[in-house]
C-alpha positions in Angstrom: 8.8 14.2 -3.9 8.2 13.4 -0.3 10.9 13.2 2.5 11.7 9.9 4.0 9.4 10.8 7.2 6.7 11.0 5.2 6.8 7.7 3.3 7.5 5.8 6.7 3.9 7.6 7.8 2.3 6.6 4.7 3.4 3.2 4.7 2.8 2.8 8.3 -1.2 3.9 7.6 -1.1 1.4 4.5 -0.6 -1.3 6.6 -3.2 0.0 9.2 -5.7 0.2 6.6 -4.5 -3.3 4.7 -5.1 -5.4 8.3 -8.9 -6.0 7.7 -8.7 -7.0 4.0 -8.8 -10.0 2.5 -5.0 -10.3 1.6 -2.1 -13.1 2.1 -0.5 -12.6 5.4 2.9 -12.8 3.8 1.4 -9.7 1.6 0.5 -7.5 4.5 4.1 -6.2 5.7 4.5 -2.7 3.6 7.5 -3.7 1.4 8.1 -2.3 -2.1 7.6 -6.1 -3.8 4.0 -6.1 -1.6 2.8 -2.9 -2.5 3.4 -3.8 -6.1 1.4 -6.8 -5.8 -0.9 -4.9 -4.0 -1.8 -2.7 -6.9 -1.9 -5.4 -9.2 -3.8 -7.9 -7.2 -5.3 -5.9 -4.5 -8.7 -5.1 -5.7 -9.7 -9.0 -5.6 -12.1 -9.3 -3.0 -11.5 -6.0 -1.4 -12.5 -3.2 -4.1 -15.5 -2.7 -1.9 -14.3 -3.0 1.6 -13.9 -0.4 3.8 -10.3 1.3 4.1 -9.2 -0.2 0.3 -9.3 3.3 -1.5 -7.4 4.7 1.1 -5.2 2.3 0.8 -4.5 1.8 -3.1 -4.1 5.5 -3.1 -1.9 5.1 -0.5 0.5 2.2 -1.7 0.1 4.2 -5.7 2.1 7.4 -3.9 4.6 5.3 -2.3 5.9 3.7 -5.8 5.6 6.8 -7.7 7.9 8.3 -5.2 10.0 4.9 -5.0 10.4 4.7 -8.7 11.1 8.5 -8.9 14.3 7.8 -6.4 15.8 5.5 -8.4 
């Protein structure tokens, strides 16, 4: 499980690597309902694009560790 540090670092790189993808603006901001749209919906128009792998693998530790807290 990772400490609270780390998740702000991971989510802060999330968000670096989600500004260049074709996603909804409102979508962008790294909040849990986001990332879980993200990895549901995420892979339209992007699977391809530069930075996206990163990213799903990313936003996938996040909720693991999110759902793991509660």
């Amino acid at each position: 499980m990772k400490s609270i540090a780390e998740l702000l670092s991971l989510r802060y790189q999330y968000e670096n690597y989600i500004e260049n993808l074709e996603i909804p603006k409102d979508k962008k901001i790294g909040h849990i309902n986001n990332l879980v749209w993200f990895k549901d919906n995420g892979h339209v128009k992007n699977r391809f694009r530069k930075g996206y792998d990163e990213s799903i693998l990313i936003c996938k530790t996040i909720l693991d560790n999110y759902y793991k807290r509660e």
